[in-house]
N, C-alpha and C positions, 0 to 999 in steps of 0.2 A: 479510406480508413473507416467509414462509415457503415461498408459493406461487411467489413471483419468484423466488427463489432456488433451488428445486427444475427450473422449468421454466427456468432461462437456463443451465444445461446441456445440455440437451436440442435449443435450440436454436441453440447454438453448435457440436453436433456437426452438427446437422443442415446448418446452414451451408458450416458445414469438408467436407461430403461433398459437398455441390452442386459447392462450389470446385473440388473436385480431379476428380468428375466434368465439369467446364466445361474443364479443365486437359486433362484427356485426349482430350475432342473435339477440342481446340484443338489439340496434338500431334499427334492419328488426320487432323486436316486439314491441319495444312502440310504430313503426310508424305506426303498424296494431292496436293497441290499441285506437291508437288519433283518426284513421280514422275512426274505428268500434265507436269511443264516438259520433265523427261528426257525423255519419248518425242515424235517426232517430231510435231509441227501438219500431219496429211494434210488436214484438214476444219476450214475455220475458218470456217463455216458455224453459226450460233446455231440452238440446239435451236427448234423451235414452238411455238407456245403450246398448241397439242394434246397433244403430249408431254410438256410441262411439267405441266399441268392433270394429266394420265396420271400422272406420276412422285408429284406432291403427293397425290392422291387415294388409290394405290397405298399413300401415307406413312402417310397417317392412317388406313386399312382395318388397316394390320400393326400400327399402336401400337394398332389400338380390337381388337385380335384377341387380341394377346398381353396385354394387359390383362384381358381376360375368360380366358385360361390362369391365369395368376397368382392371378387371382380364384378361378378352380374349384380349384387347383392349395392356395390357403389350405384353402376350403372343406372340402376333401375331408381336409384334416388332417395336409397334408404338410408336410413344417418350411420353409418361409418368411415372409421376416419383415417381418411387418404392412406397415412402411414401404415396403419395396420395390412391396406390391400397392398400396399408397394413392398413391406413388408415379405409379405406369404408369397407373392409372385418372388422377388427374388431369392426366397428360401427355394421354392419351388422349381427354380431354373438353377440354381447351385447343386440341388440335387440329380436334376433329371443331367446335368452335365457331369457329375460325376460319374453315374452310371454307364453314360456312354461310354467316358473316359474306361471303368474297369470293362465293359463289353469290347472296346477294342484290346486292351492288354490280352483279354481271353483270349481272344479270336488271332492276334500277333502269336500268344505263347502257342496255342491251335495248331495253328500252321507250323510255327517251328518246331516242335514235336513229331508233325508228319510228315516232315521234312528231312526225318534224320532215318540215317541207314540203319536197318534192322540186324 
C-alpha cells in the first residue's frame, strides 16, 4: 500500500506537467493561427506532399537530435533532470516510429499500385 501511495504523487505531477505543457502548445497555436488569419491569404495554394514529407522528416531528425543532446548533455554530468531526457528520448522514439510506420504504408500502397493491371 505504501508503494501506491508513494508513486501516485509522482504521477499526478507528472500528469499536471504534460497538462500544462499540452495548454501551452495549444496557446503557442492559436496565437499562430490569429496571426497567420491576420496577415493577408496571397497563396491559397496547399503545401505538396513532398514538402510535407520534407517538413515531418525535418520533425523527427531535430526531436531524435536534441534527444541525444539531452542525453550527452545528462551524461556528461551536467544538472538536468532525468525526466526531461526520458522525456525527449521517448517523444523522439514515438516519432521516428511513426515514421517508419507511414514509410511502410507508402512502400505497401507502392507495390500495390504496381501490382495492378494496366
Amino acid at each position: 500500500m505504501s508503494i501506491g501511495g508513494v508513486g501516485a504523487p509522482m504521477g499526478v505531477d507528472r500528469v499536471m506537467a504534460l497538462r500544462a505543457q499540452i495548454l501551452e502548445r495549444n496557446e503557442a497555436l492559436q496565437r499562430a493561427n490569429a496571426s497567420a488569419g491576420a496577415a493577408p491569404a496571397t497563396e491559397a495554394k496547399p503545401p505538396s506532399f513532398a514538402a510535407t514529407m520534407d517538413d515531418a522528416l525535418k520533425s523527427v531528425n531535430q526531436g531524435q537530435q536534441q534527444a541525444g543532446e539531452l542525453s550527452a548533455a545528462y551524461e556528461r554530468g551536467e544538472t538536468i533532470d532525468i525526466a526531461k531526457v526520458m522525456l525527449a528520448r521517448q517523444q523522439a522514439s514515438v516519432g521516428f516510429e511513426a515514421t517508419l510506420q507511414v514509410r511502410n504504408k507508402l512502400l505497401s500502397a507502392y507495390k500495390d499500385i504496381m501490382s495492378m493491371p494496366v
